[in-house]
mmCIF file of the N, C-alpha and C atoms, coordinates in Angstrom:
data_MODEL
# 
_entry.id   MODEL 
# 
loop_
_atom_site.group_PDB 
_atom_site.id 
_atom_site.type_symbol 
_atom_site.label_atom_id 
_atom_site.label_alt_id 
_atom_site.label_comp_id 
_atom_site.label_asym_id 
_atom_site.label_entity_id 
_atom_site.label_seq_id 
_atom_site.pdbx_PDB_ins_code 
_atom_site.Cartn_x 
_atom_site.Cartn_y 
_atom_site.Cartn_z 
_atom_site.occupancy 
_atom_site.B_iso_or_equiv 
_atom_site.pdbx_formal_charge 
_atom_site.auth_seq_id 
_atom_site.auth_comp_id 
_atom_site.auth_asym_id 
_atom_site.auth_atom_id 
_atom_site.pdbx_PDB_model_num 
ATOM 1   N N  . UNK A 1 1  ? -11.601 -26.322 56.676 1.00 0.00 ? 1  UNK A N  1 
ATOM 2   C CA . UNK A 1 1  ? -11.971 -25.380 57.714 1.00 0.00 ? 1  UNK A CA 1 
ATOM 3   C C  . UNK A 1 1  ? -11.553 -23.976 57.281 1.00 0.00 ? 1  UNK A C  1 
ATOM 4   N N  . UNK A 1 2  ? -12.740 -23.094 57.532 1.00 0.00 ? 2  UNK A N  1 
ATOM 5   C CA . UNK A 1 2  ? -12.234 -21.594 56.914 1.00 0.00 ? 2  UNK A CA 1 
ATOM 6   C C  . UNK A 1 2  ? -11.054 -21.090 58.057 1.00 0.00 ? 2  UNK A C  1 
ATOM 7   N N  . UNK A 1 3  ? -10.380 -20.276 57.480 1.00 0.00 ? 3  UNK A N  1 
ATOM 8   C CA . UNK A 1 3  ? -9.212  -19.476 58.390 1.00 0.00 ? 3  UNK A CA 1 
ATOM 9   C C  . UNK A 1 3  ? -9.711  -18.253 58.402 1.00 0.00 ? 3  UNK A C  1 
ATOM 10  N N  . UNK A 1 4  ? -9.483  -17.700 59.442 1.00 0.00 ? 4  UNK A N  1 
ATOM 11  C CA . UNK A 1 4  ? -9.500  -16.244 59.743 1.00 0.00 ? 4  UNK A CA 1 
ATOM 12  C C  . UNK A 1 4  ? -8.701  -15.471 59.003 1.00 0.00 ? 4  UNK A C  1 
ATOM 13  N N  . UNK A 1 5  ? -10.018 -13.992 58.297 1.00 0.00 ? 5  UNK A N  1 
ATOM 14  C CA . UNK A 1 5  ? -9.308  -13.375 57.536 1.00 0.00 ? 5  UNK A CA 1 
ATOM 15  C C  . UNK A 1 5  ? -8.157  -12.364 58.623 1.00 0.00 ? 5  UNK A C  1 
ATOM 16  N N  . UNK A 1 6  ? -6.930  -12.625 58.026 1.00 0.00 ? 6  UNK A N  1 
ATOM 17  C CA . UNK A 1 6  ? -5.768  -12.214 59.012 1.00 0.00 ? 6  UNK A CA 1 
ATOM 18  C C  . UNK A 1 6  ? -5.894  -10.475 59.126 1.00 0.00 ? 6  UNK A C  1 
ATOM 19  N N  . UNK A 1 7  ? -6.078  -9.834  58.038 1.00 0.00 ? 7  UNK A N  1 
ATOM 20  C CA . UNK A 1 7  ? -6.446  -8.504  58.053 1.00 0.00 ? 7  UNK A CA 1 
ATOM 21  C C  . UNK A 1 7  ? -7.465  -7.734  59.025 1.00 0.00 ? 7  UNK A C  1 
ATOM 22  N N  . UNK A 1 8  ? -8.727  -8.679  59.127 1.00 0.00 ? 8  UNK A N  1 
ATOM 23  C CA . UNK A 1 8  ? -9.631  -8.558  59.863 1.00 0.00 ? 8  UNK A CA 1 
ATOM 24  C C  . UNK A 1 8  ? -9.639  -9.130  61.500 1.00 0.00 ? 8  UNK A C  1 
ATOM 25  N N  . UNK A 1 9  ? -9.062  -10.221 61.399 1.00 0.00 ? 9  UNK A N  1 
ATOM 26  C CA . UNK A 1 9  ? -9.251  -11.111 62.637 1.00 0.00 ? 9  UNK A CA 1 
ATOM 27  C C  . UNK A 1 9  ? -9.066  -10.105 63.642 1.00 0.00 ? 9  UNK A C  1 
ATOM 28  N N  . UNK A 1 10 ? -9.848  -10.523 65.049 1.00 0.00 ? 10 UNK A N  1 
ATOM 29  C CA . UNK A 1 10 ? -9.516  -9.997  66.272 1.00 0.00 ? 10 UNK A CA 1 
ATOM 30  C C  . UNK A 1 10 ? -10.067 -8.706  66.037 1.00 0.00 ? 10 UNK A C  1 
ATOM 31  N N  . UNK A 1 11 ? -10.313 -7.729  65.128 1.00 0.00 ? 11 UNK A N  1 
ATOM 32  C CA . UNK A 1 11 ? -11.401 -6.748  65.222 1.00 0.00 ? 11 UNK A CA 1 
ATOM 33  C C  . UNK A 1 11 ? -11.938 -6.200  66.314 1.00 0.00 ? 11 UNK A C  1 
ATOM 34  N N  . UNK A 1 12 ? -11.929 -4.831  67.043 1.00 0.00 ? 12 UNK A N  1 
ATOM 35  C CA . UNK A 1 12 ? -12.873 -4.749  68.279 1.00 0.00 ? 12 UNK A CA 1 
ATOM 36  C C  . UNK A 1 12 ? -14.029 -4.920  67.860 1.00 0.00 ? 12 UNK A C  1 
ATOM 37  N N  . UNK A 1 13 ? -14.440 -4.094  66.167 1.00 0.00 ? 13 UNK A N  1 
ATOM 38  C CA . UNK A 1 13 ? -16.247 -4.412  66.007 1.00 0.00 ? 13 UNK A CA 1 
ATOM 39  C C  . UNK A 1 13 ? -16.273 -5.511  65.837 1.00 0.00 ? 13 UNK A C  1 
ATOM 40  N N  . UNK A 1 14 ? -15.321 -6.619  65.242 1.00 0.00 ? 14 UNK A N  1 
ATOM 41  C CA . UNK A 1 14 ? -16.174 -7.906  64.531 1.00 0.00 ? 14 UNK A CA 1 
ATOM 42  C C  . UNK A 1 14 ? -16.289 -8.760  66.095 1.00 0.00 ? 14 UNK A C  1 
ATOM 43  N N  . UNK A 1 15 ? -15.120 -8.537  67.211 1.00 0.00 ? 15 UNK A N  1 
ATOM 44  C CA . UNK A 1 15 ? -15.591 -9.066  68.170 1.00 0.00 ? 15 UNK A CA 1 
ATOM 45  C C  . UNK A 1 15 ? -16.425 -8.736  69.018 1.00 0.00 ? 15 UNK A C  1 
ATOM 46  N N  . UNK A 1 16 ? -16.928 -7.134  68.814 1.00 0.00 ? 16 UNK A N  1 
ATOM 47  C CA . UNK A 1 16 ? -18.183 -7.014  69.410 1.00 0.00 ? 16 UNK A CA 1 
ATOM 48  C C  . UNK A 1 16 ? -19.259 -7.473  69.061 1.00 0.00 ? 16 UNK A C  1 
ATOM 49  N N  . UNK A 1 17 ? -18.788 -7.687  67.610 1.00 0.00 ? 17 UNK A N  1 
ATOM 50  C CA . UNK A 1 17 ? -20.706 -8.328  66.758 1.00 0.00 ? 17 UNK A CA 1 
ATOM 51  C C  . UNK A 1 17 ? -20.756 -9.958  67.243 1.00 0.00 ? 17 UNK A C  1 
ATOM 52  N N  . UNK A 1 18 ? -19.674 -10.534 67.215 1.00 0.00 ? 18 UNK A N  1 
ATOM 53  C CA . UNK A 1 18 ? -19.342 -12.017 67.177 1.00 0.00 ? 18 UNK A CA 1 
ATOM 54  C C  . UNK A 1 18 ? -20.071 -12.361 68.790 1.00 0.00 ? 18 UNK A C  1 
ATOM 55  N N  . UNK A 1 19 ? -19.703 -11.501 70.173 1.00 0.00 ? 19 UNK A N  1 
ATOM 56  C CA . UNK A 1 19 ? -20.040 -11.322 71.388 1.00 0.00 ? 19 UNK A CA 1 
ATOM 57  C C  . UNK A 1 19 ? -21.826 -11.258 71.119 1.00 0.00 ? 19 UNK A C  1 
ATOM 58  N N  . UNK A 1 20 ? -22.224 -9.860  70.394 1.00 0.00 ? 20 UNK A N  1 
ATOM 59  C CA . UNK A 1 20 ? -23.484 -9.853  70.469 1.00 0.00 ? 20 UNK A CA 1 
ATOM 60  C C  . UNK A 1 20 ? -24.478 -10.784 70.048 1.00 0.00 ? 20 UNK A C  1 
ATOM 61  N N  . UNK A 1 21 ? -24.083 -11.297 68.681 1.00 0.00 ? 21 UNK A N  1 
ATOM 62  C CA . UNK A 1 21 ? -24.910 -12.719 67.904 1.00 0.00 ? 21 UNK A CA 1 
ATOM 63  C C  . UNK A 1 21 ? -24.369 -14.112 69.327 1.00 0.00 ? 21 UNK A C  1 
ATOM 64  N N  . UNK A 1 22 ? -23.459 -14.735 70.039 1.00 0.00 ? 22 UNK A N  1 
ATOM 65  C CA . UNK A 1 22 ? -23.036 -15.488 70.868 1.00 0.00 ? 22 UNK A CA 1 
ATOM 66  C C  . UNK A 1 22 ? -24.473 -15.178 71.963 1.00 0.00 ? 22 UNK A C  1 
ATOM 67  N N  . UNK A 1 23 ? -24.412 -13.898 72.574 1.00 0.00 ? 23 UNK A N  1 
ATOM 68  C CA . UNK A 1 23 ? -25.414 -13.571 73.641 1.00 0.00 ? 23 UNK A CA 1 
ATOM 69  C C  . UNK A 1 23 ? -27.110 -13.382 72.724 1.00 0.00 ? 23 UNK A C  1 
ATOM 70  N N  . UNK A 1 24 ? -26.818 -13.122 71.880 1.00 0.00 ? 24 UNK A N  1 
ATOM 71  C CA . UNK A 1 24 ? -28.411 -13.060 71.029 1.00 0.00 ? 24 UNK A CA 1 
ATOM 72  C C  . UNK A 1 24 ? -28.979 -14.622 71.335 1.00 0.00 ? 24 UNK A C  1 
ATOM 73  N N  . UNK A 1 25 ? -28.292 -15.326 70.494 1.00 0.00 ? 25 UNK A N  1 
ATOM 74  C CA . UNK A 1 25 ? -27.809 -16.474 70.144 1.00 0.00 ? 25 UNK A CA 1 
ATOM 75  C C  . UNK A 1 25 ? -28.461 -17.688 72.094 1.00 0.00 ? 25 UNK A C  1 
ATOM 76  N N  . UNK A 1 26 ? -27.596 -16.905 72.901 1.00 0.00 ? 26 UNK A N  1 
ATOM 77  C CA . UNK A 1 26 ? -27.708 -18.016 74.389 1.00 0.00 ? 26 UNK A CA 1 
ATOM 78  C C  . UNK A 1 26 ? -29.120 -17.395 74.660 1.00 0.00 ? 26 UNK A C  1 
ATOM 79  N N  . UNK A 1 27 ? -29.958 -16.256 75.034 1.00 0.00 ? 27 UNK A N  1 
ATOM 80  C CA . UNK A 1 27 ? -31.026 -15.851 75.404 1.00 0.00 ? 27 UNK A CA 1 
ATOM 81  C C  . UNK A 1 27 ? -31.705 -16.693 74.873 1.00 0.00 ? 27 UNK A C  1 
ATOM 82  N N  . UNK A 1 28 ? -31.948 -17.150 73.365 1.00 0.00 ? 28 UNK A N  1 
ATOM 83  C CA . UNK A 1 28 ? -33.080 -17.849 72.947 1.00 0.00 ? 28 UNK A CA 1 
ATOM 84  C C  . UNK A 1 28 ? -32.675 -19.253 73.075 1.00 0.00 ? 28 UNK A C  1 
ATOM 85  N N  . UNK A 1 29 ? -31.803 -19.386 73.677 1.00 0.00 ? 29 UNK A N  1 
ATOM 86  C CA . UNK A 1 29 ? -31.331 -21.141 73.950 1.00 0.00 ? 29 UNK A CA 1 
ATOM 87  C C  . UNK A 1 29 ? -31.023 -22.106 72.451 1.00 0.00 ? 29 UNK A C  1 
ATOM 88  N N  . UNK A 1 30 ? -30.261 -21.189 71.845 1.00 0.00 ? 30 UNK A N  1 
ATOM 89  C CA . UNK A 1 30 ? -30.244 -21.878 70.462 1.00 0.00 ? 30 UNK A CA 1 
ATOM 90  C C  . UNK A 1 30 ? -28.906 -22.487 70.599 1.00 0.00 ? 30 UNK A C  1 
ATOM 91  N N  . UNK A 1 31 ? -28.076 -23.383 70.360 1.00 0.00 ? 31 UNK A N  1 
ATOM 92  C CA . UNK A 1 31 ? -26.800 -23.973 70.373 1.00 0.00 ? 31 UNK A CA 1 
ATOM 93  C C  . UNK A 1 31 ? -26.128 -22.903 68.454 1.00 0.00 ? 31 UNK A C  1 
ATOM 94  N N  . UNK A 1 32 ? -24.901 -23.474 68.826 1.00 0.00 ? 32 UNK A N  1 
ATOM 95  C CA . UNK A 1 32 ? -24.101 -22.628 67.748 1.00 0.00 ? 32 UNK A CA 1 
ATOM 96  C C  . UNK A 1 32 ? -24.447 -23.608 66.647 1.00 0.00 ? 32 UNK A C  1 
ATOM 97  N N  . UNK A 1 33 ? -23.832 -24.745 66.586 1.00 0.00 ? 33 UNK A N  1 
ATOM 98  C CA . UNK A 1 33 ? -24.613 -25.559 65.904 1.00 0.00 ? 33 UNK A CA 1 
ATOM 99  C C  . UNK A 1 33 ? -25.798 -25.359 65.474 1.00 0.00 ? 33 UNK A C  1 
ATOM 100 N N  . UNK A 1 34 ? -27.033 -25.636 65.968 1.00 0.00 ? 34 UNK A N  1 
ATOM 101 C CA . UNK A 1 34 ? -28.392 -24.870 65.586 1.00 0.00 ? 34 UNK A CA 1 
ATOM 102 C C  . UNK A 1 34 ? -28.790 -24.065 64.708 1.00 0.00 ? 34 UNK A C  1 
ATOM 103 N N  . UNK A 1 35 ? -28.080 -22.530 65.421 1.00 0.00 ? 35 UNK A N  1 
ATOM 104 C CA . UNK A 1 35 ? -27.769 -21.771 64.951 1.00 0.00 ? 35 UNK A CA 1 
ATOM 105 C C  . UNK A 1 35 ? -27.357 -21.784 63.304 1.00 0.00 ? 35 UNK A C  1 
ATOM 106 N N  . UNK A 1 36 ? -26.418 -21.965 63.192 1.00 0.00 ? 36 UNK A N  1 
ATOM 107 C CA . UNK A 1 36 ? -25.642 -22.198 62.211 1.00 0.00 ? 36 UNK A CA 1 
ATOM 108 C C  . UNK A 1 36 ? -26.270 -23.060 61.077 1.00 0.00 ? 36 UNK A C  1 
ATOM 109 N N  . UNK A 1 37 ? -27.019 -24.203 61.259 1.00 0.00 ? 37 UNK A N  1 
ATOM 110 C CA . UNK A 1 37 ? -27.783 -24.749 60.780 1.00 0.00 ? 37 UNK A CA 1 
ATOM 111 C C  . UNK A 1 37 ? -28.793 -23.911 59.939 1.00 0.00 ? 37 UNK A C  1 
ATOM 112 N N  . UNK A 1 38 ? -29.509 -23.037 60.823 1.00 0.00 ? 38 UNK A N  1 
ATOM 113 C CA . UNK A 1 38 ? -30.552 -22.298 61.017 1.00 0.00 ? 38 UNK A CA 1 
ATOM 114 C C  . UNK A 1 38 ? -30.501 -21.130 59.315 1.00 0.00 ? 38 UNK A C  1 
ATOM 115 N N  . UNK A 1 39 ? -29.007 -21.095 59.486 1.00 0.00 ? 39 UNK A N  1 
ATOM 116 C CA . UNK A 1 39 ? -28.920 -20.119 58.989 1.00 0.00 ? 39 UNK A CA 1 
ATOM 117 C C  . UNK A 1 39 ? -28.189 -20.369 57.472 1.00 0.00 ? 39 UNK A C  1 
ATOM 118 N N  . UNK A 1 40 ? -27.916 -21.700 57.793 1.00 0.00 ? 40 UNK A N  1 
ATOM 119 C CA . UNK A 1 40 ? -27.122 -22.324 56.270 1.00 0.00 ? 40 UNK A CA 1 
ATOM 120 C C  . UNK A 1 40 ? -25.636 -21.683 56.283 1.00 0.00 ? 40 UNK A C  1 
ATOM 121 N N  . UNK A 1 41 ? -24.957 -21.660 57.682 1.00 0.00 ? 41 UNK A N  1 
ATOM 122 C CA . UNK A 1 41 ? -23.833 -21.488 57.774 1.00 0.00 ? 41 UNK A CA 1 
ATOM 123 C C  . UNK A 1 41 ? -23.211 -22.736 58.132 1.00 0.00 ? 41 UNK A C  1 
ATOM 124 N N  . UNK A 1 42 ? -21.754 -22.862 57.914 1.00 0.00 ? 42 UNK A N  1 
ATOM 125 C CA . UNK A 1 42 ? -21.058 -23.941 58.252 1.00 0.00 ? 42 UNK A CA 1 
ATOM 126 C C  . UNK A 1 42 ? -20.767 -24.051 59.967 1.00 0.00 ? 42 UNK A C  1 
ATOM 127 N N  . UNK A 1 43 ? -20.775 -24.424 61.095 1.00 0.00 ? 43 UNK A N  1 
ATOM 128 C CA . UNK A 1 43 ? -20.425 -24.513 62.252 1.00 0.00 ? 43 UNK A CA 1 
ATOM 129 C C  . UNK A 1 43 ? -19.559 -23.803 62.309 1.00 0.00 ? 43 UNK A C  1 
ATOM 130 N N  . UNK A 1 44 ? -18.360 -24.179 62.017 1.00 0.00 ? 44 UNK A N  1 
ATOM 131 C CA . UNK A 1 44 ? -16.847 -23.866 62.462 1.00 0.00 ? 44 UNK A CA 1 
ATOM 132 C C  . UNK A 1 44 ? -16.983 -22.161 61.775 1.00 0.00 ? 44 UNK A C  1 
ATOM 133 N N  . UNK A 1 45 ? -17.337 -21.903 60.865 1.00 0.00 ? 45 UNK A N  1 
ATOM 134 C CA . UNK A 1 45 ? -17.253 -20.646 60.780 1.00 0.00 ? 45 UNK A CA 1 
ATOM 135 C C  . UNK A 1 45 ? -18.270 -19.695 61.206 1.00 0.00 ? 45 UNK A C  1 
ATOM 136 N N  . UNK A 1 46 ? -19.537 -20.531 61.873 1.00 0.00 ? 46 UNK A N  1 
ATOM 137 C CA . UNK A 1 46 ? -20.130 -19.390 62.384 1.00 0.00 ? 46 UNK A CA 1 
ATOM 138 C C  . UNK A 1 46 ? -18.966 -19.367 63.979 1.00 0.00 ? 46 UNK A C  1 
ATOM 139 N N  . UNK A 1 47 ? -18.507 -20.188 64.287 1.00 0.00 ? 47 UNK A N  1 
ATOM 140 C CA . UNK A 1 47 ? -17.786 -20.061 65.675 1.00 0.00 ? 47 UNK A CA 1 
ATOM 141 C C  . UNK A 1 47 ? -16.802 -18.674 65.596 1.00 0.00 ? 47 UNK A C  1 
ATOM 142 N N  . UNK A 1 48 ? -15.845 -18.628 64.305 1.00 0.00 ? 48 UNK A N  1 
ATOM 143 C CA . UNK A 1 48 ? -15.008 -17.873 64.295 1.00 0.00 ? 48 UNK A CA 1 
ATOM 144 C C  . UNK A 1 48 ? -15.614 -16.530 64.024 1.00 0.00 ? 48 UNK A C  1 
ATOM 145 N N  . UNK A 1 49 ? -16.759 -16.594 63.673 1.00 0.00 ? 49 UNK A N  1 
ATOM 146 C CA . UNK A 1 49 ? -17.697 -15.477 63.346 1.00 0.00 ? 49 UNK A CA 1 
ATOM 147 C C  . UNK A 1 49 ? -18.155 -14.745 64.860 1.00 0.00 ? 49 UNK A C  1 
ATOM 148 N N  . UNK A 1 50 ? -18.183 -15.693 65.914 1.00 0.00 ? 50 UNK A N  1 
ATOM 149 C CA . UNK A 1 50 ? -18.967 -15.618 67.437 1.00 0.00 ? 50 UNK A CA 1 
ATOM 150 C C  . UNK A 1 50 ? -17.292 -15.444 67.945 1.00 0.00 ? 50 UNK A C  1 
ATOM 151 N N  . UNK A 1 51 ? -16.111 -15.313 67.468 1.00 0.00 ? 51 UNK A N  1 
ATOM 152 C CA . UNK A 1 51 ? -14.964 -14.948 68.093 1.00 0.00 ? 51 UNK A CA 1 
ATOM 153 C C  . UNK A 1 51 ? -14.540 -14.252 67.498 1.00 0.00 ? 51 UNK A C  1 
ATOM 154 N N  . UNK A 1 52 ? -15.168 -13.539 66.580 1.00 0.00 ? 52 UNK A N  1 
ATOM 155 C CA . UNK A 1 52 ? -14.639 -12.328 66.382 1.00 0.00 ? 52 UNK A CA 1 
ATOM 156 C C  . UNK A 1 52 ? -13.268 -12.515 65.066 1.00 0.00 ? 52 UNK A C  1 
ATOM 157 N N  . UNK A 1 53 ? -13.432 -13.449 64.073 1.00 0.00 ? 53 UNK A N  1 
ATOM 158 C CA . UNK A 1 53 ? -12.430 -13.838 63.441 1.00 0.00 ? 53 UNK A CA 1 
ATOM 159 C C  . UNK A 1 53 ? -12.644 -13.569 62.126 1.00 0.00 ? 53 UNK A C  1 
ATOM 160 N N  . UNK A 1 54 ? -13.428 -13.526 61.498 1.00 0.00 ? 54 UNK A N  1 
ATOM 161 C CA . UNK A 1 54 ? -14.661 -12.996 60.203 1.00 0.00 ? 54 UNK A CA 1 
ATOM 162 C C  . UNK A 1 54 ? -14.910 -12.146 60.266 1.00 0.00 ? 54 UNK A C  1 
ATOM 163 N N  . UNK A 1 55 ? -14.617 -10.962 59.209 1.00 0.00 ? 55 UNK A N  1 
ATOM 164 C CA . UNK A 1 55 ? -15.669 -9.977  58.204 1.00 0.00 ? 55 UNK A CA 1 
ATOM 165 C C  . UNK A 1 55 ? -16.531 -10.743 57.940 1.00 0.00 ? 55 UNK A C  1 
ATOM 166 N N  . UNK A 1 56 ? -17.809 -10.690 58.736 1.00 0.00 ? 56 UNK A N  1 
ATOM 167 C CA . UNK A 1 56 ? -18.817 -11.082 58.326 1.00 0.00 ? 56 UNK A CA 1 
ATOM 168 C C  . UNK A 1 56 ? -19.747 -10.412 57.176 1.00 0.00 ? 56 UNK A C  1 
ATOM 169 N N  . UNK A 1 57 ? -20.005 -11.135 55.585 1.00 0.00 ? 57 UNK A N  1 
ATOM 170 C CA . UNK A 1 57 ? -20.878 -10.880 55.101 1.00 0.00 ? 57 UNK A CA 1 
ATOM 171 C C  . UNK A 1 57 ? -21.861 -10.250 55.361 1.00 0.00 ? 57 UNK A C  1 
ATOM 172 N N  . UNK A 1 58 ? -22.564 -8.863  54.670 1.00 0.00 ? 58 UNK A N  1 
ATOM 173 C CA . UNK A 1 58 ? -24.070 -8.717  54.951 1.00 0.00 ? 58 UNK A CA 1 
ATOM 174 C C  . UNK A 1 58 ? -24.822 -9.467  54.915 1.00 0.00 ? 58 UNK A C  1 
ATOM 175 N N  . UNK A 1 59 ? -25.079 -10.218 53.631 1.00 0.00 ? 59 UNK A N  1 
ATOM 176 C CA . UNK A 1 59 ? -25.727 -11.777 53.585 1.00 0.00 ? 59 UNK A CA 1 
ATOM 177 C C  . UNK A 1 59 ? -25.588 -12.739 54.887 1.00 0.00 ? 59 UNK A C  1 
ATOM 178 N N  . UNK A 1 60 ? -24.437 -12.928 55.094 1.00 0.00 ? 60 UNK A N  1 
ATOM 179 C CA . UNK A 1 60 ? -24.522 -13.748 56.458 1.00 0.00 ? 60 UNK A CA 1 
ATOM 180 C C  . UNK A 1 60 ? -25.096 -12.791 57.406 1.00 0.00 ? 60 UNK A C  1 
ATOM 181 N N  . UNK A 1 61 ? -24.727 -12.090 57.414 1.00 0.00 ? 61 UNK A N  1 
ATOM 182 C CA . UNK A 1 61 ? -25.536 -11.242 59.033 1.00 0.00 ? 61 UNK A CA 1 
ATOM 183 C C  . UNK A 1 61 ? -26.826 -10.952 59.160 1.00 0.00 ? 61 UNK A C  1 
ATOM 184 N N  . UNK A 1 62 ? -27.717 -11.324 57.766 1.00 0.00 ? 62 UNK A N  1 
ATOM 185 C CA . UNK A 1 62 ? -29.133 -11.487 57.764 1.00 0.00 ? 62 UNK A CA 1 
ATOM 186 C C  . UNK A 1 62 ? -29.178 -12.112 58.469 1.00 0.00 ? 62 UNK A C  1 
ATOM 187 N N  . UNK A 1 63 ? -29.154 -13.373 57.261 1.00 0.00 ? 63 UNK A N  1 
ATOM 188 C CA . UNK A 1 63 ? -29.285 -14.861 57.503 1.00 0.00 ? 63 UNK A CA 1 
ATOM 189 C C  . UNK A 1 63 ? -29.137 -15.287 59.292 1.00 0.00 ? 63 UNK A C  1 
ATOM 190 N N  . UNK A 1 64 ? -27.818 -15.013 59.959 1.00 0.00 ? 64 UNK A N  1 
ATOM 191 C CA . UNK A 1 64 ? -28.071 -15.111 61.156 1.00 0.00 ? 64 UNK A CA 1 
ATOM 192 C C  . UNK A 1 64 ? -29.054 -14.263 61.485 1.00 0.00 ? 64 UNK A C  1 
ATOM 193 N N  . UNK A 1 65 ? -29.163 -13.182 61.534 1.00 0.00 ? 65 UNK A N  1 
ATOM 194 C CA . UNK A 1 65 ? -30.504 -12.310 62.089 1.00 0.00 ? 65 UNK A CA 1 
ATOM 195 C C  . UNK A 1 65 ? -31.735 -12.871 61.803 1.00 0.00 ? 65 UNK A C  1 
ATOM 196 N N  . UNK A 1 66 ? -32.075 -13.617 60.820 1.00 0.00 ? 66 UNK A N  1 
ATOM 197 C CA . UNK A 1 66 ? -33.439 -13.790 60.592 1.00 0.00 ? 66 UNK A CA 1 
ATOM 198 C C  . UNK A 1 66 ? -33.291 -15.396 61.005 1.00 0.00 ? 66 UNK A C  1 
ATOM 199 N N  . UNK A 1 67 ? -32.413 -16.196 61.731 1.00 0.00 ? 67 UNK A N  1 
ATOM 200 C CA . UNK A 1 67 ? -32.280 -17.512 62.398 1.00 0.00 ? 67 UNK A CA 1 
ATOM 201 C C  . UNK A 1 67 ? -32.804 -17.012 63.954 1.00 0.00 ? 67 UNK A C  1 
ATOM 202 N N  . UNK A 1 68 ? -32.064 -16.040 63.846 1.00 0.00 ? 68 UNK A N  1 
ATOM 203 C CA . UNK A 1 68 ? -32.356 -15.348 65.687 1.00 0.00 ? 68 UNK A CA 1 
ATOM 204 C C  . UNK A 1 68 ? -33.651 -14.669 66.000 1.00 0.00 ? 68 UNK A C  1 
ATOM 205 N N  . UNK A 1 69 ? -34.224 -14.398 64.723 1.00 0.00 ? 69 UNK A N  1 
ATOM 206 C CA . UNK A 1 69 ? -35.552 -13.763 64.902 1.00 0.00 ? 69 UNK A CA 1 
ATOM 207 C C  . UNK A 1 69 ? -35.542 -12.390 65.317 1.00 0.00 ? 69 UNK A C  1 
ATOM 208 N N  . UNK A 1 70 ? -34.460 -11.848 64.734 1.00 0.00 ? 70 UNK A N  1 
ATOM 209 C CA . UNK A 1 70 ? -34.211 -10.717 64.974 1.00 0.00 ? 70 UNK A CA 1 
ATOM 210 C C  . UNK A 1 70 ? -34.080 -9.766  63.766 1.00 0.00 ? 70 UNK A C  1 
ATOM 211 N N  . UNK A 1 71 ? -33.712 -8.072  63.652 1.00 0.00 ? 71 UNK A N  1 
ATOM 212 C CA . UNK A 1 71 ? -33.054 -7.218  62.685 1.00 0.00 ? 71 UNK A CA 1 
ATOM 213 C C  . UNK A 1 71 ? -31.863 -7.297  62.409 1.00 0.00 ? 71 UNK A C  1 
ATOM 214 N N  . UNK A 1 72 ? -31.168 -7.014  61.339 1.00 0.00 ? 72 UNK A N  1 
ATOM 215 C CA . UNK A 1 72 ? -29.465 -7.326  61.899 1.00 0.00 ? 72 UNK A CA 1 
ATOM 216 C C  . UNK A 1 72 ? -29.135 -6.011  62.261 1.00 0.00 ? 72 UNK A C  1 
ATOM 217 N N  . UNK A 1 73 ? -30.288 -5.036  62.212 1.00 0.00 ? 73 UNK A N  1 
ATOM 218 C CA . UNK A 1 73 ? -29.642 -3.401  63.114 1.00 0.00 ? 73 UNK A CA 1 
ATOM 219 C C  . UNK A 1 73 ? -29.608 -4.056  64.505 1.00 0.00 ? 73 UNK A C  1 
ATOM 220 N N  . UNK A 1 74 ? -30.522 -4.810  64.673 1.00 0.00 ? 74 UNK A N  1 
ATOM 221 C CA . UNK A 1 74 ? -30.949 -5.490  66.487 1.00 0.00 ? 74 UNK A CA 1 
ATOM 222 C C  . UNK A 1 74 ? -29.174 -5.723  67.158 1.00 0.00 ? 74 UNK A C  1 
ATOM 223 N N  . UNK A 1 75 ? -28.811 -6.837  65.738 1.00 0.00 ? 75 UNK A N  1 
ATOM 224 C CA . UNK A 1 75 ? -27.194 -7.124  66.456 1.00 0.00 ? 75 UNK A CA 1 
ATOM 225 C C  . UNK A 1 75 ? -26.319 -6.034  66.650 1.00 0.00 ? 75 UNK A C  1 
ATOM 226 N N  . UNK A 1 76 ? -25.848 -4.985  65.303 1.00 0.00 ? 76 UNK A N  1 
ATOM 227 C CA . UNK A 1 76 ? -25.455 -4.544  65.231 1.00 0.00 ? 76 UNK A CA 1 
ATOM 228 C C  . UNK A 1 76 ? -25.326 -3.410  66.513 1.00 0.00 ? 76 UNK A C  1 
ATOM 229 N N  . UNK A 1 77 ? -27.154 -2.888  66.852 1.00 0.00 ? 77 UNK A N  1 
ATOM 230 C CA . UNK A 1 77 ? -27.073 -1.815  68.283 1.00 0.00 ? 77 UNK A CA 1 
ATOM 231 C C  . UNK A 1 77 ? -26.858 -2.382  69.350 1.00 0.00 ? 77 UNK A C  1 
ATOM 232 N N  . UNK A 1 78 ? -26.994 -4.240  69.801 1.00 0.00 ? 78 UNK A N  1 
ATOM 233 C CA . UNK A 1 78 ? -26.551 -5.054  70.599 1.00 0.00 ? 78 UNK A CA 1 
ATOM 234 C C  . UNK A 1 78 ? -24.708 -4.783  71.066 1.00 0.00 ? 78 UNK A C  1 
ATOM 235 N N  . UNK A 1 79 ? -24.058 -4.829  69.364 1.00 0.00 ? 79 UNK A N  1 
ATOM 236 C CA . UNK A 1 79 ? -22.786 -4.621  69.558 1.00 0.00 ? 79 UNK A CA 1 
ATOM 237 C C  . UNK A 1 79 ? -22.079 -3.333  69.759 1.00 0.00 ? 79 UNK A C  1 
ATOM 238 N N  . UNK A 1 80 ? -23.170 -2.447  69.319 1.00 0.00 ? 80 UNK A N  1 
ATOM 239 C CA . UNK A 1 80 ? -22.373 -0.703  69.814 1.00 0.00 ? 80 UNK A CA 1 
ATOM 240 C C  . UNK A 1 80 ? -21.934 -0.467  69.039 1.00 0.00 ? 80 UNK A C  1 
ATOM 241 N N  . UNK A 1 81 ? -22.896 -0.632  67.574 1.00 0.00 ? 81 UNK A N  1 
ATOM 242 C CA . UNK A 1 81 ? -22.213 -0.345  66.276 1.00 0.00 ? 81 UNK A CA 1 
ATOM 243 C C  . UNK A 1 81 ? -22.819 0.376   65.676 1.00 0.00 ? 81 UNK A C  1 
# 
């Protein structure tokens, strides 16, 4: 199981992005699981990713963006970033 990078964890942006992909994420009725699937992420770390616990990759923040059917500017102006 990945651990939270300790430097990063708890983040106001990464938990605003983690909040915004979570609510992106429930609108289209996708489960995290799913999700995660979707995107060729592992579960457990897209979770810590949706709590704000991950520096999320650019690569990953496609990848989720283009699972969600979205831009990843979409998440990013979602999160107030």
């Amino acid at each position: 199981m990945a651990k939270p990078s300790p430097s990063f964890a708890k983040d106001p942006i990464l938990i605003a992005l983690g909040d915004a992909i979570r609510r992106t994420r429930a609108t289209r009725n996708i489960s995290q699981e799913a999700l995660a699937d979707l995107a060729g992420i592992d579960r457990s770390y897209m979770g810590g990713i949706e709590r704000g616990e991950h520096n999320v990759a650019v690569i990953n923040l496609s990848k989720i963006a283009e699972a969600l059917e979205v831009r990843p500017s979409a998440l990013l102006a979602t999160a107030g970033i």
